[in-house]
C-alpha positions as CSV (number, residue, x, y, z in Angstrom):
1,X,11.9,5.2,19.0
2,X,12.0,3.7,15.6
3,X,9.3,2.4,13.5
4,X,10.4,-1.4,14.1
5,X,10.1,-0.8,18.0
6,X,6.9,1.4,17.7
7,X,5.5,-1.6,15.8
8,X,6.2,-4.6,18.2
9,X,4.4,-2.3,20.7
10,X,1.4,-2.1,18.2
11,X,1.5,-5.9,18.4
12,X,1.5,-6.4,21.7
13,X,-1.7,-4.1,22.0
14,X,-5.2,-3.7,21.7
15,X,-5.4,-1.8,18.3
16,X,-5.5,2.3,17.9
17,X,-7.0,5.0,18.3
18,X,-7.2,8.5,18.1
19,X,-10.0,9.5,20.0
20,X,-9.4,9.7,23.4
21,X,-13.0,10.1,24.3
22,X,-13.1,5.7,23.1
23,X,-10.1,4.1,24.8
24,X,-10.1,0.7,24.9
25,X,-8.1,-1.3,27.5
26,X,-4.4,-1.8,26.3
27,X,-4.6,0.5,23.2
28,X,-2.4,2.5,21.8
29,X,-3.1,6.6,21.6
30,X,-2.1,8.6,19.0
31,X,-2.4,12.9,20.0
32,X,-3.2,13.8,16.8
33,X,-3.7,17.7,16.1
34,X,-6.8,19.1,14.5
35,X,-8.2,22.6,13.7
36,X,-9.8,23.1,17.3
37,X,-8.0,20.2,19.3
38,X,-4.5,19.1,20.3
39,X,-4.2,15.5,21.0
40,X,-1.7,16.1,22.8
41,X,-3.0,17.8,26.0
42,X,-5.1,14.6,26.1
43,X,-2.3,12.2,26.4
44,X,-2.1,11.7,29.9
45,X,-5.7,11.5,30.5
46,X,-5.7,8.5,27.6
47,X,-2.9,6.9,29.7
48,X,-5.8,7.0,32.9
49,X,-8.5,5.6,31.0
50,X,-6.4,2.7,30.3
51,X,-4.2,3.2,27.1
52,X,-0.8,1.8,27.3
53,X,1.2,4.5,25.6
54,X,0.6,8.0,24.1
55,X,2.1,9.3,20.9
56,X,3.4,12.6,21.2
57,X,5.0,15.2,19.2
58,X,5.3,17.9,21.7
59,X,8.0,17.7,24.6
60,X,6.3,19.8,27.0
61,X,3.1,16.4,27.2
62,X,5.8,14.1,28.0
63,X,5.1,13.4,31.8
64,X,6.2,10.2,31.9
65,X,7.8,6.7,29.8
66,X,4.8,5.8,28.7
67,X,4.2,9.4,26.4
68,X,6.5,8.1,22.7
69,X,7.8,11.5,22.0
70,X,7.7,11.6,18.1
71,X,8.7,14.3,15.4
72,X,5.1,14.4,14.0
73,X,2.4,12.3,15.3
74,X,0.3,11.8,11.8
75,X,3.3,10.7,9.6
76,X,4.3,8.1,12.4
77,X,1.0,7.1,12.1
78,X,0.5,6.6,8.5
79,X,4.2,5.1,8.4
80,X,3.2,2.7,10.9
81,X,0.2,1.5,8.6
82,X,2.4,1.2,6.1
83,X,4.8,-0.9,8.0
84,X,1.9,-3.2,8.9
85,X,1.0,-3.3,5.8
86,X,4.0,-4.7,4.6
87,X,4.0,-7.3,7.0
88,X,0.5,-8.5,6.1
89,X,1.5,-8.2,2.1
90,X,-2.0,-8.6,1.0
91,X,-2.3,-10.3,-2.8
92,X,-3.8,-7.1,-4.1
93,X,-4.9,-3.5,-2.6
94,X,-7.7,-2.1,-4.7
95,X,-7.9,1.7,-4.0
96,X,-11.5,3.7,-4.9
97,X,-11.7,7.2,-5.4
98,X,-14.3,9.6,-7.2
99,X,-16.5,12.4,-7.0
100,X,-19.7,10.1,-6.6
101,X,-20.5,6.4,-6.1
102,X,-17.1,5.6,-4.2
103,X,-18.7,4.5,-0.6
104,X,-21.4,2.4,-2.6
105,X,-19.0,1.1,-5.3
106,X,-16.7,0.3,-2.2
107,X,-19.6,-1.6,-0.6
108,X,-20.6,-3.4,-3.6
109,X,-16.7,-4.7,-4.1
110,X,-16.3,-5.6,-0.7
111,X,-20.1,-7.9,-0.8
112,X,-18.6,-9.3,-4.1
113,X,-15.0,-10.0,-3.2
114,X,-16.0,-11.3,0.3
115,X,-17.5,-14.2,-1.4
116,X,-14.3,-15.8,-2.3
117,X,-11.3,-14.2,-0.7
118,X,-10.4,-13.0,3.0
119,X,-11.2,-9.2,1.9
120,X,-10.8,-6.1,4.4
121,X,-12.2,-2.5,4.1
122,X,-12.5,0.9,4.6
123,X,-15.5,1.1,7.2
124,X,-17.9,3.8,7.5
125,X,-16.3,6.9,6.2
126,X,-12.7,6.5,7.2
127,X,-11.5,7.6,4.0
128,X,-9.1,10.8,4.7
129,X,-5.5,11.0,6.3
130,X,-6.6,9.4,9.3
131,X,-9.2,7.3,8.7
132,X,-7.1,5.3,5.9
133,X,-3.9,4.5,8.0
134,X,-6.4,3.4,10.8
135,X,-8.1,1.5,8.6
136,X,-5.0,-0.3,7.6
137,X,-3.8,-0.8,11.1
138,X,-6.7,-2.8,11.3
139,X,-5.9,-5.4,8.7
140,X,-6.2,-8.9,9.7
141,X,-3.0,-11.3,8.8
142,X,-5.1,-13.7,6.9
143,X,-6.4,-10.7,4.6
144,X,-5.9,-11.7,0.4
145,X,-7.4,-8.6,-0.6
146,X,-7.7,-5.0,0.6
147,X,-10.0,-2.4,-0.5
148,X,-9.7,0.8,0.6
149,X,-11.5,4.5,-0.1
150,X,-9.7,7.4,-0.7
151,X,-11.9,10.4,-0.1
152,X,-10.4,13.6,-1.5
153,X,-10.6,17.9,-1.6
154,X,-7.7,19.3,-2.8
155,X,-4.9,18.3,-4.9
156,X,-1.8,16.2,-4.0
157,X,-4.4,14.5,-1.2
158,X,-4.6,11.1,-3.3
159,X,-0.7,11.4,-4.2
160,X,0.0,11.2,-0.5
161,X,-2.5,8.5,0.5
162,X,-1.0,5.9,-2.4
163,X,3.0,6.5,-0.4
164,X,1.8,4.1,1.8
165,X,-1.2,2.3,0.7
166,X,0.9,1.4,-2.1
167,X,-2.3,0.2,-4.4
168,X,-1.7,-2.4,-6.9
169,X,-5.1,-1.7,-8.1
170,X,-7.5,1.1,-8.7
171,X,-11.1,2.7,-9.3
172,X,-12.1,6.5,-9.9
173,X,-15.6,6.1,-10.3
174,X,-16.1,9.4,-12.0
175,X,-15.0,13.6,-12.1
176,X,-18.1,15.8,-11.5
177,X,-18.0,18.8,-9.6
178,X,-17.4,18.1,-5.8
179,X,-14.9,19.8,-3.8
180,X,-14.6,22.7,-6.1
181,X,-13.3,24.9,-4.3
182,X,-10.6,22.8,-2.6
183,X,-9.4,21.4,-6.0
184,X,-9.6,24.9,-8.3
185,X,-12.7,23.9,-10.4
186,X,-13.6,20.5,-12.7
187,X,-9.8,20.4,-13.7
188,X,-8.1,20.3,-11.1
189,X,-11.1,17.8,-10.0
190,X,-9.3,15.7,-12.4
191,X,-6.4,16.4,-11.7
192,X,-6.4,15.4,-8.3
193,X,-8.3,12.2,-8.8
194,X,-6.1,11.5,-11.3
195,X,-2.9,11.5,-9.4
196,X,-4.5,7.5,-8.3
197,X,-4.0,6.8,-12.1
198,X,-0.2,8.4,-11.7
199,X,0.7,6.1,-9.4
200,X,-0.7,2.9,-10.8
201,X,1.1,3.9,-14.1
202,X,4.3,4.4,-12.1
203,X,3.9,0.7,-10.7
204,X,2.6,-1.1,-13.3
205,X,-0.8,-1.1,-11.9
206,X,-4.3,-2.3,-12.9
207,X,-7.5,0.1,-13.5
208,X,-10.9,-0.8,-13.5
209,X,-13.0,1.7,-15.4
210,X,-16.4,2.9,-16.9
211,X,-15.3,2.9,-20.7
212,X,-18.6,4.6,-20.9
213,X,-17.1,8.0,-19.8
214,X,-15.2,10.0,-21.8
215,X,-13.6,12.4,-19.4
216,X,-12.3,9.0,-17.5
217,X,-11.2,7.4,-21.1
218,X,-9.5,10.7,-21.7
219,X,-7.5,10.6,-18.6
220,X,-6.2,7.3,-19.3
221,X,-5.2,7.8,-22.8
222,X,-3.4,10.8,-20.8
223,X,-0.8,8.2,-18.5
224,X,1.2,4.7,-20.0
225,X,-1.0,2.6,-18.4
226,X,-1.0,-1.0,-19.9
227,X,-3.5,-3.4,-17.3
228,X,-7.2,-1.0,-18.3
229,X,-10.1,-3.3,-17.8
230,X,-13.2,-1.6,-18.9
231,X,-16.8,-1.9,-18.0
232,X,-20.4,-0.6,-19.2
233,X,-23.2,-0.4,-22.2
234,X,-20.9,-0.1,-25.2
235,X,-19.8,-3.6,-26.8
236,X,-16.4,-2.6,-26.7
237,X,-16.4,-2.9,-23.0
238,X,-14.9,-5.8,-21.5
239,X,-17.4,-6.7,-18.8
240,X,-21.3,-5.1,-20.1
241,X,-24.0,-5.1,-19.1
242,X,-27.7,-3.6,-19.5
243,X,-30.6,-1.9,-16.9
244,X,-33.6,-3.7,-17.2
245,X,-35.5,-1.9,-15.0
246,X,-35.0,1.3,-13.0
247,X,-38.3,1.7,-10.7
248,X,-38.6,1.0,-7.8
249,X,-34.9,-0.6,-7.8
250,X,-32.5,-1.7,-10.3
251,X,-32.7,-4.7,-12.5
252,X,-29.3,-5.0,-14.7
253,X,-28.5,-7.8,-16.6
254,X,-24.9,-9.2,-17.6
255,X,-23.9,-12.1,-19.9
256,X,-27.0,-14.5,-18.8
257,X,-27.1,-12.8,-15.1
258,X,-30.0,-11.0,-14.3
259,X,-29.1,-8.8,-10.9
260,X,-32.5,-7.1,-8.6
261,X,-30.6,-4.5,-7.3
262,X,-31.7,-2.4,-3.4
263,X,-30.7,0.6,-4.8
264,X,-32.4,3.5,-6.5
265,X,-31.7,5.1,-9.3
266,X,-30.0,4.6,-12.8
267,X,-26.7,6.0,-11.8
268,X,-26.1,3.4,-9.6
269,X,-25.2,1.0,-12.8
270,X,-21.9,2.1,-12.7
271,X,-21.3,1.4,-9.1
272,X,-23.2,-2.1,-9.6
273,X,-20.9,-2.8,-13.0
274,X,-17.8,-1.8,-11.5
275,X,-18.8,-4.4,-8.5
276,X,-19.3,-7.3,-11.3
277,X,-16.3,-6.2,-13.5
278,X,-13.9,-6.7,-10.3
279,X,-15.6,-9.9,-9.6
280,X,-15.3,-11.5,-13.0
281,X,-11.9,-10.4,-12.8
282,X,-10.8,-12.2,-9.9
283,X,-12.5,-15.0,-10.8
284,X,-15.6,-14.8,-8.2
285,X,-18.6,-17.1,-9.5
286,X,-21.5,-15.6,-11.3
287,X,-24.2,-16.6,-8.9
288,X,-21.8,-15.1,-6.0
289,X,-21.3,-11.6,-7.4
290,X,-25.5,-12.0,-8.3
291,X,-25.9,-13.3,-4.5
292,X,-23.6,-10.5,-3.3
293,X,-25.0,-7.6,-5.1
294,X,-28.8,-8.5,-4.5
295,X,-28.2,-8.9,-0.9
296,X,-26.5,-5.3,-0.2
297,X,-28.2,-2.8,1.2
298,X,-27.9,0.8,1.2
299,X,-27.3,2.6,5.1
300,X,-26.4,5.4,6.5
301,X,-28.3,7.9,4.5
302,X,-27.1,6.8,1.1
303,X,-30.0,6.1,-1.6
304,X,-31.6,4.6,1.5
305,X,-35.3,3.5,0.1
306,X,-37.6,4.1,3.1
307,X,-41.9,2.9,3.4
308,X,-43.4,5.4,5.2
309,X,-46.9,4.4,5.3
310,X,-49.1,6.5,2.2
311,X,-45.1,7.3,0.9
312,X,-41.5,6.4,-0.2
313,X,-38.6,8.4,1.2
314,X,-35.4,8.3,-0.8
315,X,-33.1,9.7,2.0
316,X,-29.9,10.3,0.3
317,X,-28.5,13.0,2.7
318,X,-25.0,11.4,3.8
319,X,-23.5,14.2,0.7
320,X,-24.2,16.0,-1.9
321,X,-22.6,18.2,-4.8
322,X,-24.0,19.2,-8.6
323,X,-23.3,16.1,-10.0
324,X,-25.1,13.7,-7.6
325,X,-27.6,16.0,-7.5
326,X,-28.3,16.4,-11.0
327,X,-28.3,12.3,-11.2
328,X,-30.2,12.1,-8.3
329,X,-33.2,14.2,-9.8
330,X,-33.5,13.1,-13.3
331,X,-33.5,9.6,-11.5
332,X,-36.1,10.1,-9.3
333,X,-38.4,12.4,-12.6
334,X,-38.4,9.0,-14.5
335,X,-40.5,7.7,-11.9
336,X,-43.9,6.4,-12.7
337,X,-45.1,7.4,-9.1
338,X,-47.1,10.7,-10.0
339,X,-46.7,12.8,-7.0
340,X,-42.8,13.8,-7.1
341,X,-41.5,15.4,-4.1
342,X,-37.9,17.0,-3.8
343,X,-36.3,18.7,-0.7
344,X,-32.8,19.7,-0.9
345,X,-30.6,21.0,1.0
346,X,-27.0,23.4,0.5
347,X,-24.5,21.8,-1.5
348,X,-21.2,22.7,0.7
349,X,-17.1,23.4,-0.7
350,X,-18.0,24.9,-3.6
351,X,-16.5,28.5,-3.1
352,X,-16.5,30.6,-6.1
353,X,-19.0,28.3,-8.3
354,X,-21.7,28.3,-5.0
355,X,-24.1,30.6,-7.2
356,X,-24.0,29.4,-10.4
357,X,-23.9,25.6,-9.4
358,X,-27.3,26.2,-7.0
359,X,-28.9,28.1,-9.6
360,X,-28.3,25.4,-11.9
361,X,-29.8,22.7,-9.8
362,X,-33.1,25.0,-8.9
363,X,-33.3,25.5,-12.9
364,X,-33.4,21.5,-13.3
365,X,-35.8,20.6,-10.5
366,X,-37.7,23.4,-12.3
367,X,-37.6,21.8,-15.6
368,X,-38.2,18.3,-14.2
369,X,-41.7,19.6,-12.9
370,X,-41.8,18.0,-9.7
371,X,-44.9,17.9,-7.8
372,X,-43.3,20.0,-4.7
373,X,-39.8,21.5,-4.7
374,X,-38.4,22.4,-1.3
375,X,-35.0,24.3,-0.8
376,X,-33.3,24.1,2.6
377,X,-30.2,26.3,3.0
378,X,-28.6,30.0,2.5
379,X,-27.4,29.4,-0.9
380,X,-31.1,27.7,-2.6
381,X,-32.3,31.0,-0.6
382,X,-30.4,33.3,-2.8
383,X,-31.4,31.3,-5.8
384,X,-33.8,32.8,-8.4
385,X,-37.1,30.8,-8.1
386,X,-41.2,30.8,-8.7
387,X,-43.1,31.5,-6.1
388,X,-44.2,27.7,-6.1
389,X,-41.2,26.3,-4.8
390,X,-40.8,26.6,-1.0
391,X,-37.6,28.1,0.6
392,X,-36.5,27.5,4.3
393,X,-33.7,29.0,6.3
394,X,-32.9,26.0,7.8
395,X,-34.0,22.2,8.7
396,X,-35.9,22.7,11.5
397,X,-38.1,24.9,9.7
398,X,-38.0,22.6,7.0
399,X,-39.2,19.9,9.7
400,X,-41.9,22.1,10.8
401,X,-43.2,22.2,7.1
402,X,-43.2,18.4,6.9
403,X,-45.0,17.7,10.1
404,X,-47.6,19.3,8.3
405,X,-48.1,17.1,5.5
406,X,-50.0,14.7,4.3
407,X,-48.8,12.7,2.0
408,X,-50.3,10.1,-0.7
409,X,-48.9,7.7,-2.9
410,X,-45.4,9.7,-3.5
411,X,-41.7,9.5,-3.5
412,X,-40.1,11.6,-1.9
413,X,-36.4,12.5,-2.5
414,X,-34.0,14.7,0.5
415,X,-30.7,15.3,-0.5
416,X,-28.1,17.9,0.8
417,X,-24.9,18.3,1.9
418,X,-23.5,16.3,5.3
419,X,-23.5,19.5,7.2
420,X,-26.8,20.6,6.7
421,X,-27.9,17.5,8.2
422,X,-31.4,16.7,6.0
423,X,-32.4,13.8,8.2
424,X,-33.6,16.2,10.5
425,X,-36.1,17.2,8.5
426,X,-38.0,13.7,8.6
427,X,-37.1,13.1,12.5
């Protein structure tokens, strides 16, 4: 079965999926392969629960007609979202990658854009080799603008994502140390990222960026690329802007906008700049991108602000790696709140640099002299430490310690890796 054929049975359905466990009447399921699954042993039982066809790409599933026997069921799948794609030949596709801040910038793009233009994005975190096509099979014809995430841990990774998102525009939002050991340290960290900059330079492309930092600026001067639009502090941006205020949110002001920001922290300028540099750009009213940003909030465990009666929880345990931790602790020690409260958890795919980068991160939160520094993991276990700072094996310990307290008048930041699961600690 060819593409064109696989695709007038997309259109006669009910949408994809992948997850057999979810089928929806009249969808279409695709037997993907993973490290501890085969979609394909699923296939029939997908066809039961009310899918109209399976994609397959081993003979031995194929019970009946309604099992698509296909050379590779992942490639059909992102060529399929590619071919849709073309048929819906959205204005602009504006792709976001980064070590940091791309699921917030995304957000903030997405509020601002959505003002003015029919705009579609990545949802929740379907930002890898599945969760992109699927996100693009989901694009509505009437869409001007898509903006998608492109999450990343090892090289040629964004390379093979642009083949068929085909981005006419793009964002890295910065190169700090996530992924490490996936990508072979900080350069091939750029590297990888980079490869989004390759291919906008290839197709005459447009890049938004933070002119602000030098190892982005330094990339750039690296590739021909002719359409840069720059944001930040410096004059010499094109878009700038200023914080006004940093506690308990973010107050930034650009041209004679002043923006009261939901989210903590100064290094979420970037990610609000970013939002207002795309908006300017594509012509979106001042008082919308103003409206837009003000009225965004932060979920799913990112930089979520939480009242918990006598305390603040910043509960930013969706991820976590050196970079966003070191921001998010020097944020949270210019507080004015006096009792300063950290609990962190292991920072995961670091290989080789594990040690080093945990050791680095106790010997900041050290520095910072926090009120209470508590480390949740194996690697903060094997950390060199005072006595002062309290070390758990795990988060249920960790929850039993907090159960405990009482706290008054504090902030309290927890912030760890996805895996480790830090909301636990607070349930």
């Amino acid at each position: 079965m060819n593409i064109q054929e696989l695709y007038a049975l997309f259109c006669a359905s009910s949408g994809v999926t992948s997850d057999s466990r979810k089928i929806n009447q009249n969808q279409l399921f695709f037997a993907l392969r993973g490290e501890n699954f085969n979609g394909n042993s699923f296939a029939q039982r997908a066809l039961e629960l009310g899918a109209t066809y399976s994609i397959i790409d081993e003979p031995e599933y194929q019970t009946n007609e309604k099992c698509i026997l296909v050379d590779d069921v992942l490639t059909t799948l992102q060529q399929l979202a590619n071919y849709h794609l073309h048929q819906i030949r959205p204005k602009t596709i504006l792709a976001i990658t980064g070590s940091n801040g791309k699921t917030t910038t995304k957000e903030l793009v997405h509020a601002v854009l959505s003002t003015t233009y029919n705009t579609h994005y990545t949802k929740g975190n379907y930002n890898n080799h599945i969760g992109i096509p699927l996100t693009l099979l989901e694009m509505p014809a009437n869409t001007d603008i898509a903006v998608i995430e492109m999450g990343a841990n090892h090289q040629k990774e964004i390379e093979q994502y642009c083949t068929y998102v085909e981005p006419t525009h793009g964002i890295i939002t910065n190169c700090g140390k996530a992924h490490l050991e996936g990508f072979g340290g900080e350069v091939g960290v750029r590297k990888g990222k980079g490869e989004l900059y390759d291919y906008l330079a290839q197709h005459d492309g447009t890049v938004f960026v933070n002119g602000d930092d030098g190892i982005l600026i330094e990339m750039l001067k690296e590739r021909k690329l002719e359409h840069i639009i720059r944001y930040g502090k410096n004059t010499f941006n094109k878009y700038q802007g200023k914080i006004i205020q940093e506690q308990p949110f973010l107050k930034i002001q650009f041209e004679d906008v002043i923006i009261q920001s939901n989210l903590f922290g100064s290094y979420n300028y970037t990610n609000i700049m970013c939002a207002v540099a795309v908006g300017k750009s594509f012509n979106v009213k001042n008082e919308q991108i103003k409206q837009a940003i003000e009225n965004y909030f932060p979920n799913n465990a990112r930089s979520q602000m939480i009242e918990k009666g006598d305390y603040k929880l910043i509960l930013d345990a969706y991820n976590a790696n050196p970079t966003s931790m070191q921001h998010a602790l020097e944020s949270l020690a210019q507080s004015a709140t006096k009792n300063k409260i950290v609990i962190l958890g292991d920072m995961f795919e670091l290989g080789e640099y594990a040690a080093q980068e945990h050791q680095k991160i106790v010997d900041l939160a050290s520095s910072l002299r926090f009120n209470t520094i508590v480390l949740v993991g194996e690697e903060f276990a094997k950390t060199n430490h005072s006595n002062e700072i309290l070390v758990f094996a795990d988060t249920t310990k960790a929850q039993q310690w907090f159960k405990q307290q009482q706290f008054q008048d504090a902030v309290i930041l927890l912030k760890g890796s996805r895996s480790m699961k830090m909301e636990k600690v607070i349930e």
